[in-house]
N, C-alpha and C positions, 0 to 999 in steps of 0.2 A: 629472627631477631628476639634477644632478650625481653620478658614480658615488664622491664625495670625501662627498658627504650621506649619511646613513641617516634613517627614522623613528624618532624617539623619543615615546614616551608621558607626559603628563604624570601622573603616580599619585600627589602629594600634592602642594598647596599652603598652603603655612603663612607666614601674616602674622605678622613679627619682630619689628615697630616702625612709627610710623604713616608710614613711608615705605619700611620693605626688605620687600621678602617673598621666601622660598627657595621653588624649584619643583626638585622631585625626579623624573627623568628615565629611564625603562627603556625599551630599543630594543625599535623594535615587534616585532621579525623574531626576538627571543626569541634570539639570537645574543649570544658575548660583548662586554663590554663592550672598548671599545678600552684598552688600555693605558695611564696616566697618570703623571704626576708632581707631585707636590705643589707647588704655585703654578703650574700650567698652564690655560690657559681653551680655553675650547668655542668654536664662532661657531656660530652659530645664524642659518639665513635668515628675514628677516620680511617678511612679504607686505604691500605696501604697495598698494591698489587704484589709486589718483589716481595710480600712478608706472608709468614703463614696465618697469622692473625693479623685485625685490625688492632691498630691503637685504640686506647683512651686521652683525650686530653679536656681540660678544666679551664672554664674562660666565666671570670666574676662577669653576676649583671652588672649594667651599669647604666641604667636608666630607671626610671621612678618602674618600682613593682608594682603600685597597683595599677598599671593599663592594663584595660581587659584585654588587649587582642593580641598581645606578644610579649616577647622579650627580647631585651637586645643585648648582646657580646661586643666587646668593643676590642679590637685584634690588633697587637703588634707583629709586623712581619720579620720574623728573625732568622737572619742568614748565618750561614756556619761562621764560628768563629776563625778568623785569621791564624790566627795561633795554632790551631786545634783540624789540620784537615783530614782528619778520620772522622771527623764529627759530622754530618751530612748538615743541612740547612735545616731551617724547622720544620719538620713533619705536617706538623698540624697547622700552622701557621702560613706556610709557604703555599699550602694547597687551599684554602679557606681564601686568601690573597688569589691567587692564582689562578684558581679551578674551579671553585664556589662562584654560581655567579646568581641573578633573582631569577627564581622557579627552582635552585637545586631541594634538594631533601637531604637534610640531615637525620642521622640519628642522636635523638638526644634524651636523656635522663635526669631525672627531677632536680630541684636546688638542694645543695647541700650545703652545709661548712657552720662552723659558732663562730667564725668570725663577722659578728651582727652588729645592729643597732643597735644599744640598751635601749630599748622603750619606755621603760621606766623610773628613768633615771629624769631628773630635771636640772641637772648640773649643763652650764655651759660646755659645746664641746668645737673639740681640737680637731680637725682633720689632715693631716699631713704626710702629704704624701711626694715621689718620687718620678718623672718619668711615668712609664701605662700604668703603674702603682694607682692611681689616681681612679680607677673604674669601680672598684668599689665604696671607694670613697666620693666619687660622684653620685653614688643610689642612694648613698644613706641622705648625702645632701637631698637631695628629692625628697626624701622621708622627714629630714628636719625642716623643710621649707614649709610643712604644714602644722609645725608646731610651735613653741612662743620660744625656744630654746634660744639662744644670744649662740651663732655658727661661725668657725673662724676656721676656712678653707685656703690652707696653703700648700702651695703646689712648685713644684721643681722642676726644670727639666733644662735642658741645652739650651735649645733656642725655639723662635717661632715654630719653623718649618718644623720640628716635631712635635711642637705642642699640640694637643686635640681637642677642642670641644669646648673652649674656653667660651664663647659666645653664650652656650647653654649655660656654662657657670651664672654670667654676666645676666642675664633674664631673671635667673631665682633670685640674685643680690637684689637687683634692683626691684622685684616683684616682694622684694622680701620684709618694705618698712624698716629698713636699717637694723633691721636683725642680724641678716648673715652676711659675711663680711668673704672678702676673698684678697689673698694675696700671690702673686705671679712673679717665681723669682727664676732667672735665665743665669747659668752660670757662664756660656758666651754668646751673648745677644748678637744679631745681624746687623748689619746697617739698615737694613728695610724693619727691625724689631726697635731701633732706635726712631725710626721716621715717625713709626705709629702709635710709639706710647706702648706697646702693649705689656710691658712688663711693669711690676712696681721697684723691683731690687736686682742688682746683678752680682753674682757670684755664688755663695752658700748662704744658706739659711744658717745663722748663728746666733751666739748671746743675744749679741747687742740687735740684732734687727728680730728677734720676737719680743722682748723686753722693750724695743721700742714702739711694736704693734698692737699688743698683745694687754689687756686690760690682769693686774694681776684677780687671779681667780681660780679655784678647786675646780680644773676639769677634767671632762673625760678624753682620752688622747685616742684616736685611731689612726695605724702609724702603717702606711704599706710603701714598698717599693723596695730599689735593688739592694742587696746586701748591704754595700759601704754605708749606702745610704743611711739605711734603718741602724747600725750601731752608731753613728755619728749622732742622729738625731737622738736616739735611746737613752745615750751619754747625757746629752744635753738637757733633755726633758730630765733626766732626775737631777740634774748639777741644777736644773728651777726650782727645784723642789716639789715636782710631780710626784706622787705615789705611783711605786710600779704598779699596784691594782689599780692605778689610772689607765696603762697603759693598754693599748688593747693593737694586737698589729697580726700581719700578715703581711711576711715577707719572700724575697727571691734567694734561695739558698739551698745548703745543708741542713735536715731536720736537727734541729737542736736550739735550745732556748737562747733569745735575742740574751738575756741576762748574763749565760755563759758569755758568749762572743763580747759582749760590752765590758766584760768586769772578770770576766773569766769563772773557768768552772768550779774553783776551789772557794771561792766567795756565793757562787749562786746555790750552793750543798747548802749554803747559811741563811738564803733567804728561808724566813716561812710563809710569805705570799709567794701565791702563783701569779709571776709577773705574765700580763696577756693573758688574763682570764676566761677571756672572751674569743681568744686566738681559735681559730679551725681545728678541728682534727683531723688534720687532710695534706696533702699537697705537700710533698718534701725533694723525693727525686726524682719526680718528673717533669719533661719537659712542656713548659705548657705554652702556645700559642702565645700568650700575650708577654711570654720572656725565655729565654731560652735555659735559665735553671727554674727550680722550682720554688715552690710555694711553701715557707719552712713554718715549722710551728716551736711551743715549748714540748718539750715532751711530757712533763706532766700539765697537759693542756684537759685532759678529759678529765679534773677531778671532780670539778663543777658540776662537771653537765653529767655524772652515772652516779646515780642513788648506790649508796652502800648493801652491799650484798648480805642478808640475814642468815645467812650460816659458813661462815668465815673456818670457824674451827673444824670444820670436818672438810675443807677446799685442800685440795695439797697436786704438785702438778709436776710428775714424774719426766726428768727429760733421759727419753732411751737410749742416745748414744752416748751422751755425756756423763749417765749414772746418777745424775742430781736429783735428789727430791726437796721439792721447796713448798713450804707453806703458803699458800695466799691470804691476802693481808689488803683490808681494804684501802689502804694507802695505792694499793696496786691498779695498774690502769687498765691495763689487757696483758693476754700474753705476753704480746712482742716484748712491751716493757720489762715483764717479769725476766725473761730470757733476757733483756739486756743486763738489767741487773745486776744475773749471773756470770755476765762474761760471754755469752752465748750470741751471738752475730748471724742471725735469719737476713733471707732476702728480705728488703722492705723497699716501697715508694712513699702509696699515699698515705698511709697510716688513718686511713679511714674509710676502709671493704670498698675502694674503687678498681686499684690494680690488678690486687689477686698476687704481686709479686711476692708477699708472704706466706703465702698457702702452706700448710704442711700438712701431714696425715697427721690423723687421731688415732691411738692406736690402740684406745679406751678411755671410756668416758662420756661426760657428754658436756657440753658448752653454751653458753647464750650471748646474745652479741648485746651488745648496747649500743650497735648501729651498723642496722641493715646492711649485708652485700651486697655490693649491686647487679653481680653475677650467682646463678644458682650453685652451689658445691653439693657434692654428693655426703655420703653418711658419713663417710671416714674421711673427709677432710675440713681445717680448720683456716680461717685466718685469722691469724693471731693478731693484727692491728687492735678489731675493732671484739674483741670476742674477750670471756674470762670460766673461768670453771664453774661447772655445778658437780659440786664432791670431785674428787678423786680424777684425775685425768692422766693420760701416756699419751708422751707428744714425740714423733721420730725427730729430736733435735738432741 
């Protein structure tokens, strides 16, 4: 086992809704727990027998990070699509549901992702979310329940029977002195969802019903869930007049900036903020457990979070097969980026040293990550997500 893994024990499993269930997590080794931040997720290795290697898959916390004695993953179960039968069911998902039961051991590796809380932000904030979109936005709720911030937690999904965890919502509201606020909207409620009240609205989250919820005010937006989703909403939140650097998300897709998809790519070349500042550098095309695409980001998501490199003019990064020599430019994010740039099309997932499916050899040079691999690589090889040059580099691309 990688020295990046620990064991963790599974010590409760609790079914949410008849498709999420939360598995709560304490490391075997009785050690503390690693350190975290509210909307940050775990990867967890899953044993696949018929495969030469195990997987990786990535499941946000979703319960308050500071309890000492675990963590908890909150898991959608996702069956292959109908449309799609070459696509097997969900790996990671299907077997965690199915096969995982309390006493298993997982292997699991630390919290990662910038898609966070602003801590130090004291603007009122937006939580908005989607369907299982909702588990990191449930942590940070945790996080804001102990501070004075004015919380407006909206949430979407079908109906009851898939809804998860609302009760937990309902405790913080109400423990919260009319701070935080929660809204529940079913786009088609059951007859048993209509006996009990449990919804505020039914259909889509639109104009007129956050304009009519929603106190006007400069927030911060945290925006996760399924693709249609997140560009409907994206749409909407700037047609309020949100600031994209309001916008902060994590969504289920193709790597590529919500901004693109909302407005397209010819218009988002024109933004000069980085819309989802705050966005992960992680999770694009892989399948993760709690949906069955992935977890997309902007692509210039890392410009925030990597200090600028003090010797720019002597960087230049040879690619071998294709003859390019290109200057690095602190505008630049990693590799991968660079090479997209050019036109050059590497394998890539997570776009933040989890996969490995971008590895290439170095074929000179030398390299620094601005975020740790989570698997070790030898001398001569690179991954280009999370990595950028020191002087001069020959990359076999």
């Amino acid at each position: 086992m990688s020295q990046s893994f620990r064991r963790f024990q599974v010590v409760k499993k609790v079914v949410e809704s008849t498709v999420i269930t939360s598995f709560y997590l304490q490391p075997e080794d009785n050690e503390a727990l690693w350190p975290a931040q509210a909307g940050q997720y775990l990867t967890l290795r899953i044993p696949i027998p018929t495969a030469e290697k195990d997987v990786l898959r990535t499941y946000s916390l979703s319960a308050d990070i500071t309890h000492p004695d675990s963590y908890r993953i909150t898991v959608k179960r996702e069956a292959a699509p109908l449309t799609s039968m070459d696509i097997p069911n969900g790996v990671g998902s299907c077997w965690l549901h199915d096969v995982v039961e309390v006493g298993s051991l997982l292997e699991v590796a630390a919290p990662r992702g910038h898609f966070i809380l602003d801590e130090s932000s004291q603007r009122p904030v937006l939580l908005l979310s989607g369907g299982v979109g909702q588990t990191p936005l449930l942590c940070m709720l945790h996080s804001l329940a102990k501070t004075s911030r004015e919380t407006w937690y909206i949430h979407a999904c079908e109906n009851g029977s898939v809804h998860a965890m609302q009760s937990e919502v309902n405790d913080l509201v109400d423990q919260s002195g009319n701070k935080l606020h929660s809204i529940v909207v079913y786009r088609e409620p059951l007859a048993k969802d209509h006996d009990k009240q449990g919804f505020d609205s039914m259909g889509y989250i639109d104009k007129t019903l956050l304009q009519s919820r929603l106190p006007l005010d400069d927030y911060d937006v945290y925006l996760c869930g399924p693709t249609a989703f997140m560009v409907a909403m994206y749409k909407l939140l700037v047609d309020l007049g949100i600031s994209k650097s309001r916008i902060a998300y994590e969504f289920f897709g193709k790597a590529v900036s919500l901004d693109a998809l909302a407005f397209g790519a010819e218009q988002t070349l024109k933004v000069s903020s980085v819309a989802a500042s705050k966005a992960p550098s992680a999770l694009s095309n892989l399948r993760f457990i709690t949906n069955p695409d992935a977890w997309a980001i902007s692509p210039n998501t890392q410009i925030a979070n990597v200090e600028p490199h003090l010797s720019t003019a002597k960087q230049s990064v040879f690619f071998s097969r294709t003859g390019l020599t290109v200057e690095w430019s602190d505008t630049d994010t990693s590799l991968l980026q660079l090479a997209e740039q050019q036109g050059i099309t590497p394998d890539f997932s997570c776009r933040s040293g989890i996969c490995s499916s971008c590895k290439s050899s170095l074929l000179e040079g030398e390299v620094e990550y601005f975020e740790q691999p989570l698997e070790t690589l030898a001398s001569n090889e690179v991954l280009l997500c999370c990595s950028r040059p020191l002087g001069r580099v020959v990359i076999d691309l």
